[in-house]
C-alpha positions as CSV (number, residue, x, y, z in Angstrom):
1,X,-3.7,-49.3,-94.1
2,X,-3.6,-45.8,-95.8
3,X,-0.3,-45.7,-93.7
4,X,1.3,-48.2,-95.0
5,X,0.3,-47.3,-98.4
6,X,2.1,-44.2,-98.1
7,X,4.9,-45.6,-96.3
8,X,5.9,-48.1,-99.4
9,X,5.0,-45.2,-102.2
10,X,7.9,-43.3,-100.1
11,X,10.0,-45.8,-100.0
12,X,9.1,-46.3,-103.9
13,X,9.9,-43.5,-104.8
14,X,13.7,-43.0,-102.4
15,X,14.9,-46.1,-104.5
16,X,13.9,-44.7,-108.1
17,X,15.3,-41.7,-107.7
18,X,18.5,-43.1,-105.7
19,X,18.8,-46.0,-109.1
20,X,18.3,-42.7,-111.2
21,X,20.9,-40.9,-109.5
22,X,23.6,-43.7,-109.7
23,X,22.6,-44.5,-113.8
24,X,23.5,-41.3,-114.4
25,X,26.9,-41.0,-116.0
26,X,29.6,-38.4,-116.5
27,X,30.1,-37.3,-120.3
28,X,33.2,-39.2,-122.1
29,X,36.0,-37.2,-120.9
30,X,38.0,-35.7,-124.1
31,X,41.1,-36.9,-124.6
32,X,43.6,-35.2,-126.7
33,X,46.3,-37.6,-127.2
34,X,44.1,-40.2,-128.4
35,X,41.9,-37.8,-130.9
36,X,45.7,-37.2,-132.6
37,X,46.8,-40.1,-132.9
38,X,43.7,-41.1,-134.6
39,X,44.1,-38.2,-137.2
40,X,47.3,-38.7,-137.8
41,X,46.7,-41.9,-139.8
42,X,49.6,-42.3,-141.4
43,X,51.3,-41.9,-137.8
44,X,54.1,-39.5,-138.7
45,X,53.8,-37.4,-135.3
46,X,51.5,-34.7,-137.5
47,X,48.5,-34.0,-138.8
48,X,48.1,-32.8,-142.6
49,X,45.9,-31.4,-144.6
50,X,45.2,-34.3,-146.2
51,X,44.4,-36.3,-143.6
52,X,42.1,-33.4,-142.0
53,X,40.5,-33.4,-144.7
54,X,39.2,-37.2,-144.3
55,X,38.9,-36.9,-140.9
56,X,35.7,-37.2,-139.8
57,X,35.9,-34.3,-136.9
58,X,34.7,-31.5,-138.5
59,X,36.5,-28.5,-136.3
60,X,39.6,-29.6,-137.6
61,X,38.6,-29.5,-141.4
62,X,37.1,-25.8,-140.8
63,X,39.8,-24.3,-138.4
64,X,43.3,-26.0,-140.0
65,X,45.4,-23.0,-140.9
66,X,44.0,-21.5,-137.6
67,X,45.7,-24.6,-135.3
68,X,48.3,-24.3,-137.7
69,X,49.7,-21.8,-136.0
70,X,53.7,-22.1,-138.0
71,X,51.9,-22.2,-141.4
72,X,54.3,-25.2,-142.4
73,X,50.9,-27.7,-143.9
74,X,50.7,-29.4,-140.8
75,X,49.3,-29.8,-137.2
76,X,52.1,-30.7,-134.6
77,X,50.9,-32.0,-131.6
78,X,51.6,-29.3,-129.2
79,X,49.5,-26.8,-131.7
80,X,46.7,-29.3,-131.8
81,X,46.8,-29.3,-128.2
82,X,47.1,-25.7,-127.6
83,X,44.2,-25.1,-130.4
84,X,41.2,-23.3,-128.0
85,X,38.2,-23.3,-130.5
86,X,36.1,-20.1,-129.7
87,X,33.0,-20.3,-128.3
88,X,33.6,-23.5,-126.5
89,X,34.7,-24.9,-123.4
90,X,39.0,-25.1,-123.3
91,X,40.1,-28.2,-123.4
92,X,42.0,-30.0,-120.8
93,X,45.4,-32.0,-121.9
């Protein structure tokens, strides 16, 4: 009896931790492309100050004249892509 008690706890606790193990779930992957094109509301290929300034993604208020690297007002694509903020993991894309 105490056998098969132990036997079912086992195989209990194999299926918990094997439905724990599948539940678990990656992070969102960041993408890039999609964060631009959602700061770049009025959809004229850049991001300016203005709009950065709206924008709800706070690295990009606090670092703008660091991604913009040519100084012209605004954040091309390829700087925003480029843009490695310090301290963090790089970003893929």
């Amino acid at each position: 009896m105490k056998r098969g008690i132990i036997i079912t706890l086992l195989i209990t606790g194999f299926t918990a931790v094997s439905s724990y193990a599948q539940e678990k779930q990656e992070p969102p992957k960041r993408d890039p492309e999609a964060l631009f094109k959602k700061l770049d509301t009025d959809g004229d290929g850049k991001i300016s100050k203005d709009e950065a300034d709206k924008a709800e993604h706070k690295m990009i208020k606090d670092h703008f004249s660091e991604i913009d690297t040519n100084a012209d007002g605004y954040i091309s694509k390829e700087e925003f892509k480029a843009f490695k903020p310090k301290g963090g993991p790089p970003r893929k894309g």
